[in-house]
C-alpha positions as CSV (number, residue, x, y, z in Angstrom):
1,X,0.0,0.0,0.0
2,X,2.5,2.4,0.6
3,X,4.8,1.5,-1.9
4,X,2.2,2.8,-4.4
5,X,2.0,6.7,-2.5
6,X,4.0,9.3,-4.0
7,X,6.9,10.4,-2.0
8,X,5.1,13.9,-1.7
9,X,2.2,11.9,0.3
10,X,4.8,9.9,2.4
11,X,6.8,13.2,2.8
12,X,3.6,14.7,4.5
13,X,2.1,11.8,6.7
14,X,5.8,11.5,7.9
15,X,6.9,14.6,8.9
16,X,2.8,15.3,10.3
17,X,3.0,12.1,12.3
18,X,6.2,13.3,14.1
19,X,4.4,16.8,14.8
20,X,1.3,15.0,16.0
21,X,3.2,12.7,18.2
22,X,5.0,15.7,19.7
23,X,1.8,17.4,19.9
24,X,0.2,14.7,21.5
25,X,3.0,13.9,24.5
26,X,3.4,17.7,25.0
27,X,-0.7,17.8,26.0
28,X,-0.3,15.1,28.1
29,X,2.8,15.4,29.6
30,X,2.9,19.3,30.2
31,X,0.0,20.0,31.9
32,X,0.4,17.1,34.2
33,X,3.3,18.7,34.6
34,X,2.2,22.1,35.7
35,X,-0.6,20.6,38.2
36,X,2.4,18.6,40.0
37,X,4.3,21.6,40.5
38,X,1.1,24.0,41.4
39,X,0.1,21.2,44.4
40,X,3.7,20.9,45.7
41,X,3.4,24.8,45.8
42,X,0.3,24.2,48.0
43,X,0.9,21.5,49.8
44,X,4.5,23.6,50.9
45,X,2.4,26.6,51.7
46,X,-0.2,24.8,53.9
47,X,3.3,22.9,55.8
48,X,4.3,26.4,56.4
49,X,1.1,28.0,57.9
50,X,-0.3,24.9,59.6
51,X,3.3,24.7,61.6
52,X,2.8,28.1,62.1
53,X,-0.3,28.7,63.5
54,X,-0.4,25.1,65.8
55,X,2.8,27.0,67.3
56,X,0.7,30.1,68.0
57,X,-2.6,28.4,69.3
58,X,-0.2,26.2,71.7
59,X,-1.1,28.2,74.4
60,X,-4.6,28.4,73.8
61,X,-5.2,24.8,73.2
62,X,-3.5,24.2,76.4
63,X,-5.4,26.2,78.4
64,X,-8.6,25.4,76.5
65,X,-8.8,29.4,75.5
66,X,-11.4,29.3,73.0
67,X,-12.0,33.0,72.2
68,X,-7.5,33.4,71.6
69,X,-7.9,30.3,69.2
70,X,-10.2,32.0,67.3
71,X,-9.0,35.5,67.0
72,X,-5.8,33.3,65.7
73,X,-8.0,31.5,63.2
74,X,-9.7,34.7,61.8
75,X,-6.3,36.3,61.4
76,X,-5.5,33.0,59.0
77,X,-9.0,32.6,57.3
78,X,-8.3,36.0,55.7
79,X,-6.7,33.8,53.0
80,X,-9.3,33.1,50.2
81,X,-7.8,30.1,49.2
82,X,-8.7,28.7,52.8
83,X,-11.6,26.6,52.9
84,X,-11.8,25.9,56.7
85,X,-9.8,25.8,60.1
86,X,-10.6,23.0,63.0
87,X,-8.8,22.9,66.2
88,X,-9.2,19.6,68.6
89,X,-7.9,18.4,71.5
90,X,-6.3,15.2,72.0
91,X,-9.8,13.6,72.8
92,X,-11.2,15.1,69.8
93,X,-12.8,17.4,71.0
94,X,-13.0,20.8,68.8
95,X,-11.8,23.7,70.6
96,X,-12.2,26.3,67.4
97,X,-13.4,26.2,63.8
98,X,-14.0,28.1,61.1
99,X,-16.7,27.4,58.1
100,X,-16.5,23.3,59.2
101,X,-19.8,23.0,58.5
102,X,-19.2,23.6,54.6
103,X,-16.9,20.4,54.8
104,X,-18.4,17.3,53.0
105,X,-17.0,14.9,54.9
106,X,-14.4,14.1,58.0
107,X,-12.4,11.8,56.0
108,X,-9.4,13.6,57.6
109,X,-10.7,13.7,61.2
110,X,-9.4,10.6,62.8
111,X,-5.9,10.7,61.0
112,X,-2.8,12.5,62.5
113,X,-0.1,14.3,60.7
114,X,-1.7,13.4,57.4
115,X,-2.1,15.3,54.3
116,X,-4.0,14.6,51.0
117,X,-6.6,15.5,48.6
118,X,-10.3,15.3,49.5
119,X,-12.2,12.5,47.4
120,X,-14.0,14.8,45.4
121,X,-10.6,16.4,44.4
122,X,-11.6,19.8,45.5
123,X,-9.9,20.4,48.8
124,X,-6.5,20.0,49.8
125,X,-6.4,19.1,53.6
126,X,-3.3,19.3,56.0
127,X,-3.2,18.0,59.4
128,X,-0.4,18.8,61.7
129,X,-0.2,18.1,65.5
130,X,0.0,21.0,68.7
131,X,2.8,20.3,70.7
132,X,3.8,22.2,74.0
133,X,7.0,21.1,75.2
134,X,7.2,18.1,73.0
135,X,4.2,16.6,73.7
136,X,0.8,16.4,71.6
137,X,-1.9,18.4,73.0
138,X,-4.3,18.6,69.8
139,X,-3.8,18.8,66.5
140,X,-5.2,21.4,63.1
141,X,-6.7,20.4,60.3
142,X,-6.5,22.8,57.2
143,X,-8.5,22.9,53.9
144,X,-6.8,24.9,51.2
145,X,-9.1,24.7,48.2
146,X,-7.4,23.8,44.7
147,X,-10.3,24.4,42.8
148,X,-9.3,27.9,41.5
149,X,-5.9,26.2,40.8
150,X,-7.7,23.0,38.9
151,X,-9.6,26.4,36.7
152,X,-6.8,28.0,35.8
153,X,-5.2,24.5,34.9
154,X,-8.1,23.7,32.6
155,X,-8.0,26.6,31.2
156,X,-4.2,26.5,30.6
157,X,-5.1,23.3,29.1
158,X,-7.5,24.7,26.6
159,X,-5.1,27.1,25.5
160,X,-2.5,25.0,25.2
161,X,-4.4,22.4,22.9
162,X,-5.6,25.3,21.2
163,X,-2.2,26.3,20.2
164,X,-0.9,23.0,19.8
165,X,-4.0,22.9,17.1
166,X,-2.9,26.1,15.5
167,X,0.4,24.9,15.4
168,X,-0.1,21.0,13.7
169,X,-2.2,22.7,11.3
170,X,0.2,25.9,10.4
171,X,3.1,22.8,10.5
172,X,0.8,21.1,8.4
173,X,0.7,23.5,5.6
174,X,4.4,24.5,6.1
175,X,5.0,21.3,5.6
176,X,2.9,20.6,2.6
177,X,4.1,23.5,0.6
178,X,7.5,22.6,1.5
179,X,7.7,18.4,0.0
180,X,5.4,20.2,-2.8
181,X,9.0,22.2,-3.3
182,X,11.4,18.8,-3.0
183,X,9.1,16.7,-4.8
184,X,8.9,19.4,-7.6
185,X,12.3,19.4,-7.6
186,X,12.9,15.8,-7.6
187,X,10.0,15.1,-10.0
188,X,11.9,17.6,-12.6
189,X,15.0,15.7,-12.6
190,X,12.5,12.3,-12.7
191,X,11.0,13.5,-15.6
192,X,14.2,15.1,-17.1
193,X,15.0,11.4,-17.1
194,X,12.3,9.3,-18.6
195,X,12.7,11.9,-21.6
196,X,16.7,10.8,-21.4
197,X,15.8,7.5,-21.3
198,X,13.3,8.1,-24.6
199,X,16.5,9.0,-26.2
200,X,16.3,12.6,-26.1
201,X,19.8,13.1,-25.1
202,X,19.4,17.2,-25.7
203,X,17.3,17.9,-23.0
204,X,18.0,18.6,-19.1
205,X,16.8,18.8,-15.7
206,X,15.9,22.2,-14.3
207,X,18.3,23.6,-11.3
208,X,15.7,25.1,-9.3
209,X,17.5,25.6,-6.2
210,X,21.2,26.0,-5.2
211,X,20.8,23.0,-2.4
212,X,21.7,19.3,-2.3
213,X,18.8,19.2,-4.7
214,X,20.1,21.8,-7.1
215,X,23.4,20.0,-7.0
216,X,21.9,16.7,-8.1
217,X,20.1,18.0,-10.7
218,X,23.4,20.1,-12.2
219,X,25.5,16.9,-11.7
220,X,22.5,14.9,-13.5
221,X,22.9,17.4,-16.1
222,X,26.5,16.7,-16.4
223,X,26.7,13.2,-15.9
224,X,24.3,13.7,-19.4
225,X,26.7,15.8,-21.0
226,X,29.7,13.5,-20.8
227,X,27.2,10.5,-21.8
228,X,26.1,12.7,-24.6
229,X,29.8,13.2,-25.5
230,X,30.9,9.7,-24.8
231,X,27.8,8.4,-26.9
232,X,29.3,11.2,-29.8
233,X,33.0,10.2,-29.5
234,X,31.8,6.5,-29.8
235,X,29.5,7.2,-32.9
236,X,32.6,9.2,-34.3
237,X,35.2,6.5,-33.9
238,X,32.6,4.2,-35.6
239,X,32.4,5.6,-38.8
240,X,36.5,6.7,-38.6
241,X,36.9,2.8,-37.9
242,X,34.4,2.3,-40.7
243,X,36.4,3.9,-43.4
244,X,39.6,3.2,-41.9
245,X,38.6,-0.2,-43.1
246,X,37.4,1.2,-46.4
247,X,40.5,2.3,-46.6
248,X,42.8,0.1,-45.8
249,X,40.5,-2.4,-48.0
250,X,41.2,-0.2,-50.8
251,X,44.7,0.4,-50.1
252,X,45.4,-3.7,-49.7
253,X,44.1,-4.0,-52.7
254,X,45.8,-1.9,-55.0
255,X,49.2,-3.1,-54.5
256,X,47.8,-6.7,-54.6
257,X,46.0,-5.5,-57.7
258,X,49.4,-4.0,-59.0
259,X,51.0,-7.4,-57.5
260,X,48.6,-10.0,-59.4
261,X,49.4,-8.0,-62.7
262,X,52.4,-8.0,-62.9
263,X,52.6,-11.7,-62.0
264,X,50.0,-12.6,-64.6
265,X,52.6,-10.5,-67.3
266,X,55.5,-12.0,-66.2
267,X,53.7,-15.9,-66.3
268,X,52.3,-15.6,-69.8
269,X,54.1,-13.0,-71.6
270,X,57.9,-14.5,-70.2
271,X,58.9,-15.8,-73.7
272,X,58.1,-11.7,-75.5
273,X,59.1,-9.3,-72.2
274,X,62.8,-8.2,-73.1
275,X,64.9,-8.1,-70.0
276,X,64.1,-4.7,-69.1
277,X,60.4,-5.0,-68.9
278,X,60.8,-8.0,-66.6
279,X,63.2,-5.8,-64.4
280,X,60.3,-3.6,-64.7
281,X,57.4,-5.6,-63.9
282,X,59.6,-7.2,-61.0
283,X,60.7,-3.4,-59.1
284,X,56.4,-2.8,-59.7
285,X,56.5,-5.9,-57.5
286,X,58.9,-5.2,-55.1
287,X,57.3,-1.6,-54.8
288,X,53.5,-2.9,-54.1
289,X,55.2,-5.3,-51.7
290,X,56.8,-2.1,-50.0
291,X,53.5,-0.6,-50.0
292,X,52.1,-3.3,-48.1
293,X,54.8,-3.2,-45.9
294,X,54.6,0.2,-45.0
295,X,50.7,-0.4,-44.0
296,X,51.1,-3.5,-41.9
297,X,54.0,-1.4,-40.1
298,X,50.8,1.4,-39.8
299,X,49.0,-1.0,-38.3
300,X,51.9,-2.5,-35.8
301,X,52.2,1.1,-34.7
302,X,48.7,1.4,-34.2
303,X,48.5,-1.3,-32.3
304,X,51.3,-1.1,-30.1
305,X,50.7,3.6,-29.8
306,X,49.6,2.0,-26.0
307,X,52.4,0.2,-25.1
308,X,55.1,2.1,-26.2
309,X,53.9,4.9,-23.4
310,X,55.2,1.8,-21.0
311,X,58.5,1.4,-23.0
312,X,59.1,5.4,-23.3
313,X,62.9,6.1,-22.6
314,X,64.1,9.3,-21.6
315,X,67.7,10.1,-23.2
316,X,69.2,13.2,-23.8
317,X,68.4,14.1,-27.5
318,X,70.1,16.2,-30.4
319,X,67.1,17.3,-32.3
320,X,69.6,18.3,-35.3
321,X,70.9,15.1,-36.0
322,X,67.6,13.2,-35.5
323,X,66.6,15.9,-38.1
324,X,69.3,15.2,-40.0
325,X,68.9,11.2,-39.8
326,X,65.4,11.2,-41.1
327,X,65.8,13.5,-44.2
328,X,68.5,11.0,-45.1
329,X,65.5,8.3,-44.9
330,X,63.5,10.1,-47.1
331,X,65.5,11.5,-49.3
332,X,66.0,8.6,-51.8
333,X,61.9,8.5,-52.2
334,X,62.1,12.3,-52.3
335,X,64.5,12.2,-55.2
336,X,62.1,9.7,-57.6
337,X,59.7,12.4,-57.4
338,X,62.6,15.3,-57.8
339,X,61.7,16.2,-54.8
340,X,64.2,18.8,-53.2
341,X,64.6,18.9,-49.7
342,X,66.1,21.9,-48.0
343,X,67.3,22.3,-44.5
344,X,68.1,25.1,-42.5
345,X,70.0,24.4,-39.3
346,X,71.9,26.6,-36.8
347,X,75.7,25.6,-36.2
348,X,74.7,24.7,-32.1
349,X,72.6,22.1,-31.3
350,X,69.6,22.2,-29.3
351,X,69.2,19.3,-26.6
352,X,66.1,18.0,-24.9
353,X,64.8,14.8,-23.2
354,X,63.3,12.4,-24.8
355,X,62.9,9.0,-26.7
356,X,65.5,9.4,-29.9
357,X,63.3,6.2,-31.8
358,X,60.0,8.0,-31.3
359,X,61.0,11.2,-32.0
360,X,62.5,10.0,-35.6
361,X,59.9,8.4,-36.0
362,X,57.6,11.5,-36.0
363,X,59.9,13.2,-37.9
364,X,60.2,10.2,-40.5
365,X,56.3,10.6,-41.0
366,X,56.4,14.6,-40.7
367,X,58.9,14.6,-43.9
368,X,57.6,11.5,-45.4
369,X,54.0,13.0,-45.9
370,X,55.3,16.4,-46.8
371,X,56.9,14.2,-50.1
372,X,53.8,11.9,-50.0
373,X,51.3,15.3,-51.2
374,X,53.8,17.0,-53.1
375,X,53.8,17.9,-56.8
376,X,56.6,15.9,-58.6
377,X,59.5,18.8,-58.9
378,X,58.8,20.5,-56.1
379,X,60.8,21.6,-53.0
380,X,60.4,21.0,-49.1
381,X,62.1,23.6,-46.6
382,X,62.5,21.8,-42.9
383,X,64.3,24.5,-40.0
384,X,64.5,24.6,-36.7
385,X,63.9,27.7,-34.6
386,X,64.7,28.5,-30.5
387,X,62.2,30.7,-28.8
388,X,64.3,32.3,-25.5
389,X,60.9,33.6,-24.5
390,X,59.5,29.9,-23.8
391,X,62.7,28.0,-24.2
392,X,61.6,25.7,-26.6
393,X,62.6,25.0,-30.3
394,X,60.0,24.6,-33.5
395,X,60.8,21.8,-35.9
396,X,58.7,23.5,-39.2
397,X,58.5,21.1,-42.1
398,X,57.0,23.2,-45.0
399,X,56.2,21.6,-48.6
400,X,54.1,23.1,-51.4
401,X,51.5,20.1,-52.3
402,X,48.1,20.1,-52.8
403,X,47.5,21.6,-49.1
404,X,44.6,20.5,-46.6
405,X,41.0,21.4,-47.0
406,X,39.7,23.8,-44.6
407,X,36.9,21.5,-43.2
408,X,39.4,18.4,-42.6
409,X,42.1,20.5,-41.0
410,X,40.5,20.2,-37.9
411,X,40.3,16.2,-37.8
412,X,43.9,15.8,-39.1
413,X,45.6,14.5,-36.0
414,X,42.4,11.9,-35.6
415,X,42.8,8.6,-36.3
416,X,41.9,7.2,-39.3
417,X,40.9,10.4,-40.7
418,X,42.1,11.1,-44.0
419,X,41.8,14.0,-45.8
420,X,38.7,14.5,-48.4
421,X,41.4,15.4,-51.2
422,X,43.7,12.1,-50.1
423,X,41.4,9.6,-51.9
424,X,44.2,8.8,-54.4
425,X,46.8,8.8,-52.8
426,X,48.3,6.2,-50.6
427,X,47.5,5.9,-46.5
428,X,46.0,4.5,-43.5
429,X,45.7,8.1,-41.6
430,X,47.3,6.3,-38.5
431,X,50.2,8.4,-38.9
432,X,49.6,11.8,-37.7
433,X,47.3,10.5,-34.6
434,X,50.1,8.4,-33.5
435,X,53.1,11.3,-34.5
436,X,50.8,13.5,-31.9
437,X,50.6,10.9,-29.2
438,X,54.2,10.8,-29.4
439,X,55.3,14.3,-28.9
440,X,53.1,15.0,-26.3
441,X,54.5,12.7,-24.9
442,X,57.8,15.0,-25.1
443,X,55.6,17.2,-23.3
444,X,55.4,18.8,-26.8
445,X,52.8,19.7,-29.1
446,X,52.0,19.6,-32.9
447,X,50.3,22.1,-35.2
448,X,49.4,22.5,-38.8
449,X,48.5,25.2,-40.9
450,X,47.3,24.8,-44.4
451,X,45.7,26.1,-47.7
452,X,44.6,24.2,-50.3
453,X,46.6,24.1,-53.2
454,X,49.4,25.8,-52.3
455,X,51.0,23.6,-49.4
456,X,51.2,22.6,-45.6
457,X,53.4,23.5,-42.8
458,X,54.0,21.2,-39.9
459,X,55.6,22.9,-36.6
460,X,56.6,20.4,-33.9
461,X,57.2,22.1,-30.7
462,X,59.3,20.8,-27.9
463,X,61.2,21.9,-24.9
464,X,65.1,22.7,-24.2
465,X,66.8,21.2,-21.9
466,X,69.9,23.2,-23.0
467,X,72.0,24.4,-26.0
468,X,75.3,22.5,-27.0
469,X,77.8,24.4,-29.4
């Protein structure tokens, strides 16, 4: 049954259950309470005057002086609150009174030094023995009346359950208004939810409030936002992986293509090929096997990017001659496409820390793709530049090949992207991803800057850890 009440409902019988059980002890308990304290008052003031006046009439009682016991009496019975006075000897025998005769009862007479309310609750009687020199001579019985107290009591206790009233019901509505406010709040981010869970990943929870409620709802919101991303990233690196395997089916298959031709020539047209058109189907070969090559080593890298983080090795590194190293790598492909490469490097040297294998490796690739997507004739310019300012040098590797549309220069350092003017020429677009995981790595970073047409320009930033002349 209560499983299927909204927390709003729960909320409210809660919360007024607690008031009302409060409520509830407090009228029972308090005014109990005050009467305890208001007879203790009494019964302390009638101890007092009873032991008062039996040490006044002593004398009187004594001497059976009738007229002194009762010009002591009248001087007490100016007391409202006193209902009567009697006076007896020790045989019982009254020896003054005043207003007995309105007593209902004697239920105290034949007791001694006893105290107590009458049985109809409206008198409180104290009796207290007259002693002359130690010994009992009589003893005074006095009626204090607690009715006016038991009025005011009753009336205390109207008011009081009054306000208690006033109070449940202001509670109630405070209380109301206020799990209208959580429950709001909490429905909001409930419903923000369901329309999550429909798969409308654009909208969010309200932030109503700036308290633990509030928070939740801003952290629901961003826990969303990363899914949203997550969910985005995901969908993106599904269709890169998709035509990453586009490509790389395309790019398998043109050198086996190229491979299976040249075999088929070589197999049936052996006896009418001259020597140098066998040479020439056989370096076709040995070129599409080098292509093939060069993509499983792309996908090795790719791969293995993760691991080599593990195997990173920190060595003092001259950034010239790993410069210097890979244009020599490059410079025999460069030179089948007259390609010229030109290199401008200061006479000192500029040292940092780092892994000398990655690093030509990301220079390999840098200067590689520079002569990948240049024209045949044309020139590439690689420098390096020191910045005092930020203490850091600039590798720049600049060619003049058919450049990097605008909309894919963003996406470059991606993997498996590949540039929407690349779809003839050779690739994987591992390279780049992994040459910028590597030199951050360095603690570096890697830009490009590009217009179509008219070329690229690479600048590989790292820091100095000093200069060596």
């Amino acid at each position: 049954m209560l499983n299927r009440l909204s927390l709003r409902t729960k909320l409210v019988f809660l919360l007024c259950g607690f008031i009302a059980s409060i409520s509830f002890g407090l009228t029972l308990l308090l005014p109990a309470k005050l009467e305890d304290e208001a007879l203790i008052t009494v019964a302390n003031l009638s101890k007092t005057m009873t032991e008062m006046t039996s040490n006044n009439i002593s004398s009187g009682v004594l001497f059976a002086d009738t007229l002194a016991i009762k010009d002591e009496l009248l001087t007490i019975k100016k007391s409202t609150s006193i209902e009567f006075i009697v006076v007896r000897d020790t045989t019982g025998v009254i020896l003054g009174s005043i207003d007995y005769d309105q007593v209902k009862g004697t239920e105290f007479d034949g007791r001694k030094d006893t105290t107590g309310i009458t049985s109809e609750g409206s008198i409180y009687c104290v009796v207290q023995p007259i002693k002359h020199d130690g010994i009992i001579i009589g003893k005074l019985t006095l009626g204090v009346s607690i009715q006016t107290i038991r009025d005011q009591l009753d009336s205390t206790k109207r008011t009081f359950l009054l306000i208690v009233i006033v109070l449940f019901v202001i509670g109630a509505i405070l209380i109301y208004f206020f799990s209208r406010f959580i429950t709001n709040s909490l429905r909001s981010v409930v419903e923000s939810a369901e329309i999550i869970t429909s798969g409308d990943l654009s909208h969010r929870a309200s932030v109503l409030s700036h308290d633990e409620i509030g928070h939740l709802a801003a952290s629901f919101n961003t826990m969303v936002d990363n899914l949203q991303k997550a969910l985005i990233k995901e969908r993106d690196m599904r269709l890169l992986k998709t035509r990453f395997v586009n490509t790389i089916s395309h790019e398998f298959r043109t050198p086996l293509t190229g491979i299976g031709i040249s075999a088929d020539i070589l197999e049936h047209y052996d006896e009418i090929l001259t020597l140098e058109q066998k040479k020439s189907e056989i370096n076709k070969i040995k070129q599409r096997v080098s292509e093939l090559t060069d993509l499983m080593d792309d996908f090795l890298l790719h791969s293995t990017v993760e691991s080599l983080r593990e195997f990173f090795t920190v060595t003092p590194i001259n950034v010239r001659l790993i410069l210097e190293h890979s244009i020599d790598d490059i410079r025999r492909i460069a030179q089948e496409e007259e390609i010229t490469i030109n290199s401008n490097f200061a006479e000192e040297s500029y040292i940092i820390q780092g892994d000398a294998n990655i690093l030509h490796y990301v220079c390999s690739s840098i200067i590689s793709n520079a002569v990948k997507f240049s024209r045949k004739g044309g020139e590439i310019y690689i420098s390096i530049n020191y910045s005092s300012n930020r203490d850091t040098i600039s590798i720049v590797i600049q060619d003049f090949g058919i450049g990097i549309p605008e909309s894919d220069i963003d996406f470059i350092f991606t993997q498996f992207y590949r540039g929407s003017n690349t779809a003839e020429i050779p690739g994987t677009g591992i390279g780049l991803s992994i040459s910028k995981e590597f030199i951050e790595l360095h603690n570096g970073r890697i830009t490009a800057q590009s217009t179509p047409t008219q070329g690229t320009i690479f600048t590989i930033e790292l820091p100095v850890v000093y200069k060596k002349f």
